[in-house]
C-alpha positions, 0 to 999 in steps of 0.5 A: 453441519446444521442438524449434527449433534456435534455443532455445539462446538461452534459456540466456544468461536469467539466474535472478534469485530473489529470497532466501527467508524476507525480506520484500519491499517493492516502492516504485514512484515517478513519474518527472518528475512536478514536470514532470506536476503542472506540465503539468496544474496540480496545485493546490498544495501537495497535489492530493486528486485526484491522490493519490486516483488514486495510492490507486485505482492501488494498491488495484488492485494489491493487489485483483490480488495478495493476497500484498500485505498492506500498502502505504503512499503519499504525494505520487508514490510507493507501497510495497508490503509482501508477506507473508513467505512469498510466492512469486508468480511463484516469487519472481522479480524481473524479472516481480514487478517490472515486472508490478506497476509495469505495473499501477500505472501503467496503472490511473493512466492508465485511472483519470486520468479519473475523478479529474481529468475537466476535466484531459486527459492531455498525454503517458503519465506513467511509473513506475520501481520498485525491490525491496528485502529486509528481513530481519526485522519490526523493519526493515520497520517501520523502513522504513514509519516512514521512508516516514512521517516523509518524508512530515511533513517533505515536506508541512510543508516544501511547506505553507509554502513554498506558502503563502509563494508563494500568499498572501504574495507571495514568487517560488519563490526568496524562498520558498525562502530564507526557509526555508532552515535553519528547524526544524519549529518555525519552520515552525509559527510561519510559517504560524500567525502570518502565514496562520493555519494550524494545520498539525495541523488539515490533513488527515491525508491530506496529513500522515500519507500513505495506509494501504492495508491488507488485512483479513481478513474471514468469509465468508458460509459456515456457521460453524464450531461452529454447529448443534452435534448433541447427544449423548443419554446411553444410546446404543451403542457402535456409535451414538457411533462413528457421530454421531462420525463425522457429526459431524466430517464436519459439521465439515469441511463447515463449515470448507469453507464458511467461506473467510476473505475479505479487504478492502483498507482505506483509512487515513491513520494513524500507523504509527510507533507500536505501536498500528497494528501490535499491531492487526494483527499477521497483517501481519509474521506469518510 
């Protein structure tokens, strides 16, 4: 294109940089997906299969852009948490953004056969996304907190309503009527009394959403301070100079050696608490 009369056209491309020194957290959400769950019976009130796609669909997002050092999913939708200092793509938000949701949703399409296998697509399922800056570790925090209690108070809501229509008889409508108003408490008290579940002892899967977080692992290189040379006591000063210099080069030689490699781990944990956090504090270091 360089040279053509035509590349004029280039100068109405808006830059869109995204501000530096904040953390970027990209959530990307299915679009219509009461309609897809409908479509391909989705068991109620959570489908393990559909959220394992969900997490497989994710894991490669992150196995492709190391700069994700955490994402947090639940029910038809994931986030993303790049480290502070990323610049991938130059920190451009129109090819950050459709280039990750592109890839989430076409690992979800590539992957639906492995994870529902009886269950044949019957249209494309599609994903929106969004950007937003956080301007410190506290929000961020606050962020992936609010992700999680949503997801509590989605799935505790869906439980009960679900076991209303499923095994106590009720239409959608009687359901959602004997639970309009209710407190978590009341919740707890339905499902114990009149089903006999303990909600506390379903999987964390369902209660608590999925943990994707990136783990830095050794590498199978040498490691630093292995095969230490020992220094006799009686040399020159010529010697000294000369094993001091080996032995930095040896040094290097090993730093080289030993990369830090990193895993993408799979959790259903609380990160409300601290305790996630003070265990991984490399996630919000600058």
């Amino acid at each position: 294109m360089a040279g053509s009369k035509f590349a004029y056209v280039r100068n109405f491309e808006l830059p869109d940089p995204l501000l530096p020194g904040t953390f970027m957290v990209l959530r990307i959400d299915g679009h219509a997906f009461h309609r897809l769950s409908a479509e391909h019976d989705f068991v109620k009130p959570n489908d393990e299969r559909a959220l394992q796609l969900m997490d497989h669909a994710a894991r490669d997002v992150m196995n492709e852009f190391k700069d994700i050092v955490l994402a947090f999913g639940e029910s038809d939708e994931y986030s993303f948490l790049f480290r502070k200092s990323a610049a991938l793509y130059n920190r451009r938000e129109a090819k950050i953004l459709t280039t990750i949701t592109s890839l989430f949703t076409s690992s979800y399409v590539f992957n639906w056969p492995t994870y529902l296998p009886d269950t044949p697509l019957k249209y494309c399922p599609a994903f929106d996304g969004r950007i937003v800056l956080y301007p410190s570790a506290r929000v961020v925090r606050d962020y992936f907190s609010w992700r999680q209690a949503d997801t509590h108070i989605n799935n505790l809501y869906n439980t009960v309503f679900w076991a209303l229509v499923l095994k106590g008889g009720q239409t959608t409508t009687e359901a959602h009527a004997t639970l309009r108003g209710t407190v978590s408490s009341t919740k707890h008290e339905i499902l114990f009394s009149r089903f006999g579940i303990n909600y506390n002892e379903l999987p964390s899967r369902f209660r608590k959403g999925s943990v994707l977080v990136r783990t830095e692992m050794q590498g199978d290189g040498e490691e630093e301070g292995t095969n230490a040379e020992e220094h006799p006591s009686s040399t020159t000063h010529a010697s000294t100079a000369e094993t001091a210099a080996a032995a930095v080069e040896g040094a290097s030689r090993r730093k080289q050696k030993s990369r830090v490699r990193t895993t993408v781990e799979l959790l259903h944990c609380d990160i409300i608490g601290d305790e996630f956090w003070n265990a991984r504090a490399n996630i919000l270091a600058d």
